[in-house]
Residue, then its C-alpha position, 0 to 999 in steps of 0.5 A: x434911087x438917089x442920082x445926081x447928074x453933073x456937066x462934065x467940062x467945068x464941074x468935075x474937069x477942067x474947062x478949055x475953049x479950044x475943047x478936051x480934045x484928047x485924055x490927056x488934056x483932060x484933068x479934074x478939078x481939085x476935089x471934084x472926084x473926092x467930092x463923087x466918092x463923097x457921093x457914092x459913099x452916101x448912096x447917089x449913083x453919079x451921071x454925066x451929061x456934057x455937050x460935045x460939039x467937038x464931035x460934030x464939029x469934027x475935031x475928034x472922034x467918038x473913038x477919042x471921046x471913049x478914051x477921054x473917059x476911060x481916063x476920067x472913069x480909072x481917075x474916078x476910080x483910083x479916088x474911091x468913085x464911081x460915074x455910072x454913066x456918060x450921057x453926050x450930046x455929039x451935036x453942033x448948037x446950030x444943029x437945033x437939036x433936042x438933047x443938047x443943052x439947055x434943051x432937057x434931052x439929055x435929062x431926060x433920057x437920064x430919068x427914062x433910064x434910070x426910072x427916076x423922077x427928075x424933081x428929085x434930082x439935082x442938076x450941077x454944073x458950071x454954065x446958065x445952059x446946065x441950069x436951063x436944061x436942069x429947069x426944063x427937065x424939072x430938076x433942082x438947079x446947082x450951078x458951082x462957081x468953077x469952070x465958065x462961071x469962075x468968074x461970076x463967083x467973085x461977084x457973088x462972093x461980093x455979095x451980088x445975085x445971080x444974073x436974072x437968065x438964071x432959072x428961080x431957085x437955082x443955087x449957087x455952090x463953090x464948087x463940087x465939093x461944096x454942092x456934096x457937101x450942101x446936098x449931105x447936109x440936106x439929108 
C-alpha cells in the first residue's frame, strides 16, 4: 500500500496560535487539497495525524473537532481528494503521553492500521515536532516551508541549512504541492 501521513494544521490548512477552534476557522492552504488529489490520483492513500490540545485544554469538544473535519473532508472532496482518515491526539504536552507529537504514537498506530512498514512512508509537516515524531517511528522526514516554519523557509531559500534539532535526512520542501511533486518524481 503507497500511504503519506500529513500534519494537519500548517500543512494542508492554515495555521493559528489561538487553535482551529471551530469548521470555519479552518481554511486550507492554497494547493494543499490539489496537491492530496495529485496523491490520490497516483495511488497513495493520505492520513492525518495532528496534535489537538485544544481538546484537552477544554476550548472545544471532540463533537467540534468531527465537524471541522467534515469540512476539511467535503473540502477534499470538492478538489478530487480523499483523506482516508484522521488520527489525533486529544492531550495536553504536559500530559506526557506517547501519542502526542514528537512522540511516534500516532504513527505508529497509522502503521498497525494500515499494515505498513513506516520506512516506506514519508511524514510531512511543517514543525521539527512532525519530523521527530516522523524520525522516532523510522518514517522519511519532509517538513514543508508553510505554517510554523514559514519563516525558516526565507532562510533556506537564502541558502542556510536546517537548524541542527532537525532529524539527519530530513528534507525540506515549499509546501505540499512541492513535497507531491518531489515524491512523483521519485517514482
Amino acid at each position: 500500500m503507497k500511504l503519506v501521513i500529513l500534519d494537519r494544521d500548517g500543512t494542508i490548512n492554515h495555521d493559528s496560535d489561538a487553535y482551529i477552534k471551530s469548521p470555519e476557522e479552518w481554511l486550507p492552504i492554497d494547493g494543499a487539497l490539489d496537491a492530496i488529489a495529485q496523491l490520490n490520483q497516483a495511488g497513495y492513500h493520505v492520513v492525518v495525524a495532528t496534535n489537538q490540545a485544544a481538546i484537552g485544554r477544554g476550548l472545544f469538544t471532540v463533537e467540534t473537532l468531527d465537524a471541522i473535519h467534515a469540512k476539511m473532508h467535503a473540502m477534499a472532496k470538492e478538489r478530487g481528494a480523499t483523506i482516508d482518515a484522521v488520527f489525533y491526539c486529544p492531550h495536553k504536552p504536559e500530559d506526557q503521553c506517547n501519542c502526542r507529537k514528537p512522540q511516534p504514537g500516532l504513527l505508529l498506530q497509522i502503521a498497525e492500521r494500515y499494515g505498513v512498514d513506516l520506512a516506506q512512508v514519508p511524514m510531512v509537516g511543517d514543525t521539527l515536532r512532525d519530523m521527530q515524531a516522523g524520525a522516532a517511528a523510522g518514517s522519511p522526514a519532509h517538513l514543508v516551508l508553510t505554517g510554523k516554519s514559514e519563516g525558516l523557509g526565507k532562510e533556506l531559500r537564502g541558502g542556510a541549512a536546517l537548524p541542527g534539532a532537525f532529524p539527519a535526512h530530513t528534507r525540506a520542501h515549499n509546501d505540499l504541492a512541492s513535497f507531491v511533486k518531489f515524491l512523483l518524481s521519485t517514482e
